[in-house]
N, C-alpha and C positions, 0 to 999 in steps of 0.2 A: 122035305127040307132042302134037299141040293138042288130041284126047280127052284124053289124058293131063294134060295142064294143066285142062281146062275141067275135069276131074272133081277135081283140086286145090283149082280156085279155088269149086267146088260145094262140099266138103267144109269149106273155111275158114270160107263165109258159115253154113254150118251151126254150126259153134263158134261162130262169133259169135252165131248165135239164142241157141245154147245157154247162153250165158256172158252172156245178157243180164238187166238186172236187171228184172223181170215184175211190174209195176203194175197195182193196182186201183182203179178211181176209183168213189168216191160221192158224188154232188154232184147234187141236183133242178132246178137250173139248170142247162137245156138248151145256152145258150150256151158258160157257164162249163165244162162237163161236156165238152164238143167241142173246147174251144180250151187244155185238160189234157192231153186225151188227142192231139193235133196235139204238144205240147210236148212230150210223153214218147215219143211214135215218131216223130219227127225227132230225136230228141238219141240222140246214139252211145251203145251201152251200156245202151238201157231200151227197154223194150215192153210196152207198152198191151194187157192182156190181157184188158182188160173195163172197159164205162163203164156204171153203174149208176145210174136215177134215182132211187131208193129202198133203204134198207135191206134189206127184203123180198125187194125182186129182186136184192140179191146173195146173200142169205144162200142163196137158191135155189139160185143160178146159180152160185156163187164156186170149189164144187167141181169144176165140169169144167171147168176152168183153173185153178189155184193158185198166185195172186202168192205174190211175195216178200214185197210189199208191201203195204197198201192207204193210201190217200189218202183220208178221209172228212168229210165237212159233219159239223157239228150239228144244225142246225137242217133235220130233213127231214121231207117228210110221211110220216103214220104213225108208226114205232119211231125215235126219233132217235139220233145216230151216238154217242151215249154209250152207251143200253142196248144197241146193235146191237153195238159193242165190244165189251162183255163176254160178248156170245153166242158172239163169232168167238173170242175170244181161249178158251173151254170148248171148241168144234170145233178150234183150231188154237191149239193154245197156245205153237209157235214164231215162227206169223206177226205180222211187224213192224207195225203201225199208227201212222198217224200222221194227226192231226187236222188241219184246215186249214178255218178258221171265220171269221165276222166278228164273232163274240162275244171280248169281253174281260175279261169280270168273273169272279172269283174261284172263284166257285162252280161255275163249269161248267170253266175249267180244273182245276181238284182233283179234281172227279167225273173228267173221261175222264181222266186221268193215273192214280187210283185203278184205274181200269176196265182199263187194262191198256194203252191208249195210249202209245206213248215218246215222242213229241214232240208240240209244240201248235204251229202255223204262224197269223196270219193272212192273211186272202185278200188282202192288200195286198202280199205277200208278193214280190218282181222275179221273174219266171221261174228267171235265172242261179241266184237262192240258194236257190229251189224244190228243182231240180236237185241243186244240193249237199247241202239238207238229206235227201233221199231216199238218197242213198249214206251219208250220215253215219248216217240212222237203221239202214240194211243192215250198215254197218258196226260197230256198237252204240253208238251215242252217243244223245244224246237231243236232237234242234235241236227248238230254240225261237225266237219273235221274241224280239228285246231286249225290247218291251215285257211280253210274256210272261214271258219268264226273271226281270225285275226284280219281278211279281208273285209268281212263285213261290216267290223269295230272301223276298220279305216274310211271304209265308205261314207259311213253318219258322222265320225269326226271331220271329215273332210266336206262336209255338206254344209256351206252357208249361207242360209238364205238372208234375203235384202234386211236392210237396219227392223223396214216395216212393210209387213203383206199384209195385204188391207184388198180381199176381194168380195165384201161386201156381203158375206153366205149368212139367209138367216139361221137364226137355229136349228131349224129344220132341217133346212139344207145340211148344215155340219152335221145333224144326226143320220142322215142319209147318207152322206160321203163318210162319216166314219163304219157306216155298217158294209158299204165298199169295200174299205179298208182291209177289215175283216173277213171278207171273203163272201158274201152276202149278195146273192142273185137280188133280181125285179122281185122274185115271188117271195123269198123270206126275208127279205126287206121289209115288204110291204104286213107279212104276217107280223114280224116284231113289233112296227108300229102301231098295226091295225088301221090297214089305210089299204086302198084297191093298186093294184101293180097297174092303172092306169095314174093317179097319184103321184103315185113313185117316178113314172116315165116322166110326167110334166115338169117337177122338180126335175128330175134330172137336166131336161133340157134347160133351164135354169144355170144351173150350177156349171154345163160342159161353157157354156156361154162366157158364165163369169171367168170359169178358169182359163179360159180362151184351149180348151180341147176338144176333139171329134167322140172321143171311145170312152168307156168306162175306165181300162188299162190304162189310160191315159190322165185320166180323174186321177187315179190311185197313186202313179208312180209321181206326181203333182203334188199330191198331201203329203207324199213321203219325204219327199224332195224339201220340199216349202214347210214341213211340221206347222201343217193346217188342221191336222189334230190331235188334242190332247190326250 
């Protein structure tokens, strides 16, 4: 009977690793990087599955573990957490990112939210709503500081595009560029549609045309900009 139980209560802690939510930190403060990853495996329901002091060494490292999640600085030595997002989000185009920076100004939240980021945190941020926003981001929402969120409202208010944009995308195209949008590599693009990531390319070339851009980043921050789609 008490093998019996102990192999019960073996089994249970196991469901629980398994059902927990699996955190990536990047953060080149040594302090701050330690006392993250202390908060996310002491709190029920999350586990610290990598503390990273550089973008580099996760982008190395991040595949033999695979958060749920990642937790990332901007400002890092080397590739900083904006371009390094978009690299992750081309390798892992499900995984959830969420920024957490002591920058504030405009133009770096637009870039990582563009990049594929869904939340912007800053590092002043209380643990407890840390916490929250990490399930919120799992959960699909997109947390933000208030200070954040009231930039970003200003952002799209302040964004007017011309009386008429009229660049000619056929529908296709729009379904292309809205899966861009979304966060949507060549290859699961091309899977949603059911169409070959050589398809995908040629359209794309298409549309960088019309919109008169070089880059996919570029496509996207265009749509955002121009509400080219609905």
């Amino acid at each position: 009977m008490a093998e019996t139980i102990e192999q019960t209560t073996i089994m249970e802690q196991t469901t629980a690793r398994t059902e927990s939510i699996k955190v990536a930190i990047i953060e080149d403060e040594r302090d701050i990087r330690e006392g993250l990853g202390m908060l996310i495996n002491y709190t029920e329901g999350f586990e610290c599955v990598g503390k990273y002091g550089s973008m580099e060494e996760a982008l190395t490292s991040i595949r033999h573990r695979t958060p749920d999640v990642v937790l990332s600085d901007i400002g890092l030595p080397g590739m900083d957490g904006i371009e390094g997002v978009k690299i992750i989000k081309e390798k892992y185009p499900t995984m959830t990112i969420l920024m957490l920076s002591v920058y504030d100004d405009n133009e770096r939240i637009f870039d990582a939210l563009c990049s594929g980021a869904v939340g912007y945190l800053l590092k002043k941020t209380p643990p407890a709503k840390l916490i929250d926003s990490l399930r919120d981001a799992i959960g699909g929402g997109s947390p933000m500081s208030p200070e954040i969120a009231r930039k970003v409202v200003a952002l799209f208010r302040d964004f007017r595009p011309p009386e008429r944009v009229d660049y000619d995308l056929s529908p296709h195209e729009t379904r292309i560029l809205k899966l861009l949008v979304e966060g949507h590599s060549y290859k699961t693009a091309a899977a949603r549609l059911n169409v070959t990531t050589s398809t995908i390319s040629f359209h794309l070339k298409n549309i960088y045309e019309k919109l008169q851009v070089h880059s996919k980043s570029e496509a996207v921050a265009k749509a955002l900009q121009q509400h080219l789609i609905k």
